[in-house]
N, C-alpha and C positions, 0 to 999 in steps of 0.2 A: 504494500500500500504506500512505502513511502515514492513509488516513481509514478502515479497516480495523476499530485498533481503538477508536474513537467510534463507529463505524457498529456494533459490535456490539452495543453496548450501548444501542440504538435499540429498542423494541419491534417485531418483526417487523413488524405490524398498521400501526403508526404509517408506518412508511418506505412500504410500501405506501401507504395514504392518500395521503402527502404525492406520491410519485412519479407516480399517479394524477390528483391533483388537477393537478400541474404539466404530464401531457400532455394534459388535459382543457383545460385553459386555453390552453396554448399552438398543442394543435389548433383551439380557437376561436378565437383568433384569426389563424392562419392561413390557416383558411376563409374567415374573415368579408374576408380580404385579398383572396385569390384572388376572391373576388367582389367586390371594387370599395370595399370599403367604406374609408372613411376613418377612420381612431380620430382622436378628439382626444388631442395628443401624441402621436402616431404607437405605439412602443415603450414611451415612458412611461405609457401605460395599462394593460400588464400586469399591475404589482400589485393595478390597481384590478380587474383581471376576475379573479387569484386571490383576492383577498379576498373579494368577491360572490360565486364561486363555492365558497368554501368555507362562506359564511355560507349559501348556499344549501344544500349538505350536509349541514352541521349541523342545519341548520333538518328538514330531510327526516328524519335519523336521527333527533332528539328523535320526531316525529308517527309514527314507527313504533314507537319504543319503547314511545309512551303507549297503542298499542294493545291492544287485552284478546287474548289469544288463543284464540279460540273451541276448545272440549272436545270431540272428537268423541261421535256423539247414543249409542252404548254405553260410553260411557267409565264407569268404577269399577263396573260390577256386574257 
């Protein structure tokens, strides 16, 4: 209960994200375990797969935002 109240003054969206990103990562690389793979640094490569994978997010969100949104073909008449 003490992280209660900082957590609410968290933007919803954000804690999402961030919760997201951190089982995204840590399912990869617990996959990538289970099949044999060897990280260099074993555990100490974590940061570097949530870093990468949130620069990879970010990356994705900017290329959709800059998209146009197509107007459906009766739209305004």
């Amino acid at each position: 209960m003490l992280v209660r109240g900082p957590l609410e003054r968290v933007p919803e969206n954000t804690l999402k994200y961030a919760v997201g990103l951190l089982l995204t990562s840590f399912g990869c690389f617990w996959a990538a375990e289970g099949a044999g793979v060897d990280w260099p640094g074993d555990e100490l490569s974590l940061p570097v797969l949530i870093a990468f994978l949130a620069l990879v997010s970010f990356l994705i969100v900017q290329a959709l935002r800059r998209r146009p949104v197509p107007l459906p073909s009766g739209a305004g008449a």
